[in-house]
N, C-alpha and C positions, 0 to 999 in steps of 0.2 A: 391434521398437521399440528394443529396449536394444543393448548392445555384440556386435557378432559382431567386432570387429577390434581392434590392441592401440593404434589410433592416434586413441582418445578423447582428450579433451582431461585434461590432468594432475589439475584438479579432481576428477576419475574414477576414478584410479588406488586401487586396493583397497576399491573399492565392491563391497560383502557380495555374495553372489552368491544369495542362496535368495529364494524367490518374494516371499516376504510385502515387503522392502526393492524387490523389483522394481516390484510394483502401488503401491505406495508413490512410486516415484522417475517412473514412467509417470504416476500420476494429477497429481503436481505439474507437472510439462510438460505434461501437457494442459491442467491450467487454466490454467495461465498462459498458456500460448501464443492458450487463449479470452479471454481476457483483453485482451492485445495485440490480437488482432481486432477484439475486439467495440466496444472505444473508441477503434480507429484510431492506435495508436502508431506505426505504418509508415506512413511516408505511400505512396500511386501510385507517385512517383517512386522510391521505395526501391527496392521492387520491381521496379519496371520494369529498374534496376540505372542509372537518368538520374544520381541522386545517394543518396550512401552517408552518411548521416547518422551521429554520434558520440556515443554517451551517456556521463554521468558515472554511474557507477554506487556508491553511496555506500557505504561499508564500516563498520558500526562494530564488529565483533567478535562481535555476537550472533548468533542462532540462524536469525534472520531473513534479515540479510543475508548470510550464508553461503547460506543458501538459494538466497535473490536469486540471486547471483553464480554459483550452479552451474546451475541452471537457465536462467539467459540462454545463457551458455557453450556449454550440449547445444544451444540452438535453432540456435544459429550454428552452431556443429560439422554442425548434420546441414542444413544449409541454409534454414532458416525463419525467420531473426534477420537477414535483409541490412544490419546496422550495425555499428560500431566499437565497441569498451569500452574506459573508462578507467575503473578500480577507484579510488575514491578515499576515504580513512579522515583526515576532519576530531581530531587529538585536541584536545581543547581544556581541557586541562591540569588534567585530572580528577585528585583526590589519588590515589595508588596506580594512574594506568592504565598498563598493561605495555606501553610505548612500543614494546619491539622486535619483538612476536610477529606484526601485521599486514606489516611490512614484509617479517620473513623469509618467513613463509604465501606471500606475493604472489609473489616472490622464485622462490621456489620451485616453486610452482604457474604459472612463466611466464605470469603475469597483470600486461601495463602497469598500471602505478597511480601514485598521485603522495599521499605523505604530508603533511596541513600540518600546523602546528602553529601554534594560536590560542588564546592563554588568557582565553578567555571564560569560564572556570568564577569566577573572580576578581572578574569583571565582576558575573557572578550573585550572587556572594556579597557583593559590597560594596552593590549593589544592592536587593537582594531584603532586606526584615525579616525579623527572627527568627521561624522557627516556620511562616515562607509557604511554598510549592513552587516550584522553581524553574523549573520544568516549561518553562512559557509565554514567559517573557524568554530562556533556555535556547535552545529550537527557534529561537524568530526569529532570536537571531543565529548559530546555526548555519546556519539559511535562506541567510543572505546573505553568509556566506563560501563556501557551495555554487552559489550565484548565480556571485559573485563568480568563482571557479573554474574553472567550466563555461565561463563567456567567455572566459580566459585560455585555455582549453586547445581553443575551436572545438568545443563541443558543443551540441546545439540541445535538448538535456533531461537533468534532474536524474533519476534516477530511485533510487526508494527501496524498505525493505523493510516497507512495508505490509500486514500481509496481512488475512484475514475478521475477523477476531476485534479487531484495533483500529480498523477501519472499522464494527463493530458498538458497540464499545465511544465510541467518540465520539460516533458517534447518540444513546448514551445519556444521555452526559453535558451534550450541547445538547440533550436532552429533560428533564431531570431540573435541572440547574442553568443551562442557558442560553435557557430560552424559544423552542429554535426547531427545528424540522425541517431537520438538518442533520449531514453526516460528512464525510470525508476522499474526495473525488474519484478515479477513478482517473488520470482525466485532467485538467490546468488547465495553462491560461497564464499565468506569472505578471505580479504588478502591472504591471514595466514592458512587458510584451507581448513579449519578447525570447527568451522559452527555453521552453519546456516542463517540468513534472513529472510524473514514470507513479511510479504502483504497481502494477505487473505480478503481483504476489501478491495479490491485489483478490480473487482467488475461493479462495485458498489457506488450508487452515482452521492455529491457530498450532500445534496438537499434531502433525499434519506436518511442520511443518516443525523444531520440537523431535525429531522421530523421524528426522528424515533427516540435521540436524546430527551427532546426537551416533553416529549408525550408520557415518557418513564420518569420525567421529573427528576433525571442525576443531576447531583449538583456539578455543575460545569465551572469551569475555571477559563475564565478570559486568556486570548493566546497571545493578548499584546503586551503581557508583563514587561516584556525586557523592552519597552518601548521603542518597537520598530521603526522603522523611521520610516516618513509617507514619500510614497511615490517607488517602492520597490520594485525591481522588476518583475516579481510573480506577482505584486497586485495588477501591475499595466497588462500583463498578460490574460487576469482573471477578468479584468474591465473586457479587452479585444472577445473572451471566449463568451461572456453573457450576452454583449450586444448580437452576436453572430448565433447566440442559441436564442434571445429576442427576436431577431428577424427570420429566424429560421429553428422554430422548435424541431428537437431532438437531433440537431446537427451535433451534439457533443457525443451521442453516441454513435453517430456514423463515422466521426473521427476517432474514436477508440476503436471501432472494428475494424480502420486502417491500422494503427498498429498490430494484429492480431493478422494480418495480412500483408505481411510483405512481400514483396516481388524482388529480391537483387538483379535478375538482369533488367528490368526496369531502371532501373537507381546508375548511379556512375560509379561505384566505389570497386573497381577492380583488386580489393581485398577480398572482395566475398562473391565476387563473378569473373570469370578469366574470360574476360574481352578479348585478350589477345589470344587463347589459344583456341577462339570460336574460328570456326571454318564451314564455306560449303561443302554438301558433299557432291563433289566434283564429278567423280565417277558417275554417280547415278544421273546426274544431270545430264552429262554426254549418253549413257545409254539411253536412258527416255525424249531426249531433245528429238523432233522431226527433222529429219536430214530436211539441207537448207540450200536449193541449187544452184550453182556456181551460174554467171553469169561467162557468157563466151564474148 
């Protein structure tokens, strides 16, 4: 599975060589690449080699999306990725973020990629009240200069570094503060029906990928630039989902293979189960019922 030649892709170069980083770097391409399968990120065509699709593949310096990006890289390098990457690192003029270390990384790592620069941090701040999270006005307009982007550059999906653990972690926050059954897709369309988003890391658990960042030695960039404010509700969430994988190792992925199993007529949401048009069937009951003697 791994390197028998010296013509990996540059991402690879002085990747640790002893076992435990190997099963490590083998289990992350697996999932992922089950991942890609299971929700159709390739279309027929890809593969057939009819057309060679483009992705933007989003950069922001963390753990995650290092991951991302070294992982898509192997599927290609070894032939299971039939698409183009474009590495692409949104800064959006976060106080203290280290403008030049994505650019050289990329540079260097002979990875096309395309730098913007959008100060949307400014926008959050002049926006958002004191003491709120910025979280949520944040992403969307990040969304849509990545939107934005992708068309410019002829790609037909965003793709991001999502992996188990904030797909878990959002389920819980629209359980807990938003009333509803509901997480981060691996796959969608978005609004205007024009591009695709993958989360390829969708099976990928995030202490992986923290063990394989910092084993490759990328430079990682801190994700508290915009100075978060403490006590967000995904950190209370991440607190409730450790202590419960403390008390109970590998509960986090028993609750990921509940999403991956849903039941609706289990659930109550008669949008996606017709309660009311459920019925017995009457007939058959009266013919198989044992006649039942009348008392005199």
């Amino acid at each position: 599975m791994l390197d028998e030649s010296d013509d990996i892709h540059p991402l690879f170069h002085g990747a640790p060589s002893g076992t435990e980083f190997k099963k490590l770097r083998k289990r992350i391409v697996r999932q992922t690449r089950e991942a890609i399968e299971q929700y159709g990120m390739v279309t027929p065509e890809a593969r057939d080699g009819a057309a060679r699709p483009k992705w933007l593949v989003c950069l922001s310096g963390g753990k995650d999306s290092y991951t991302l990006l070294a992982v898509l890289y192997e599927l290609q390098w070894r032939g299971l990725l039939p698409v183009d990457l474009l590495a692409c690192n949104l800064d959006q003029g976060q106080p203290g973020f280290p403008a030049t270390i994505l650019p050289e990384f990329l540079k260097k790592m002979q990875v096309p990629h395309r730098i913007e620069y959008q100060d949307t941090y400014s926008v959050v701040v002049d926006k958002i009240p004191a003491g709120r999270t910025f979280c949520a006005l944040c992403s969307r307009l990040r969304r849509g200069h990545l939107y934005r982007i992708a068309r410019e550059e002829g790609c037909s999906a965003v793709v991001l570094g999502h992996h188990r653990d904030d797909i878990l972690e959002t389920f819980f926050m629209n359980l807990f503060h938003g009333g509803r059954l509901a997480t981060m897709p691996p796959k969608l369309v978005n609004e205007e029906g024009d591009l695709f988003l993958y989360r390829p890391l969708a099976h990928v658990a995030e202490a992986d990928c923290e063990k394989f960042a910092r084993a490759m030695n990328y430079p990682i960039i801190p994700c508290d630039l915009c100075g978060s404010q403490d006590g967000l509700q995904r950190q209370q969430v991440k607190q409730i989902l450790d202590g419960w994988e403390k008390n109970s190792p590998g509960r986090r992925q028993v609750m990921f293979r509940a999403l991956t199993n849903a039941r609706p007529s289990h659930l109550l949401d008669p949008k996606l189960f017709d309660f009311v048009g459920l019925a017995l069937k009457t007939d058959e009951i009266e013919e198989n019922s044992p006649e039942i003697p009348r008392l005199s």
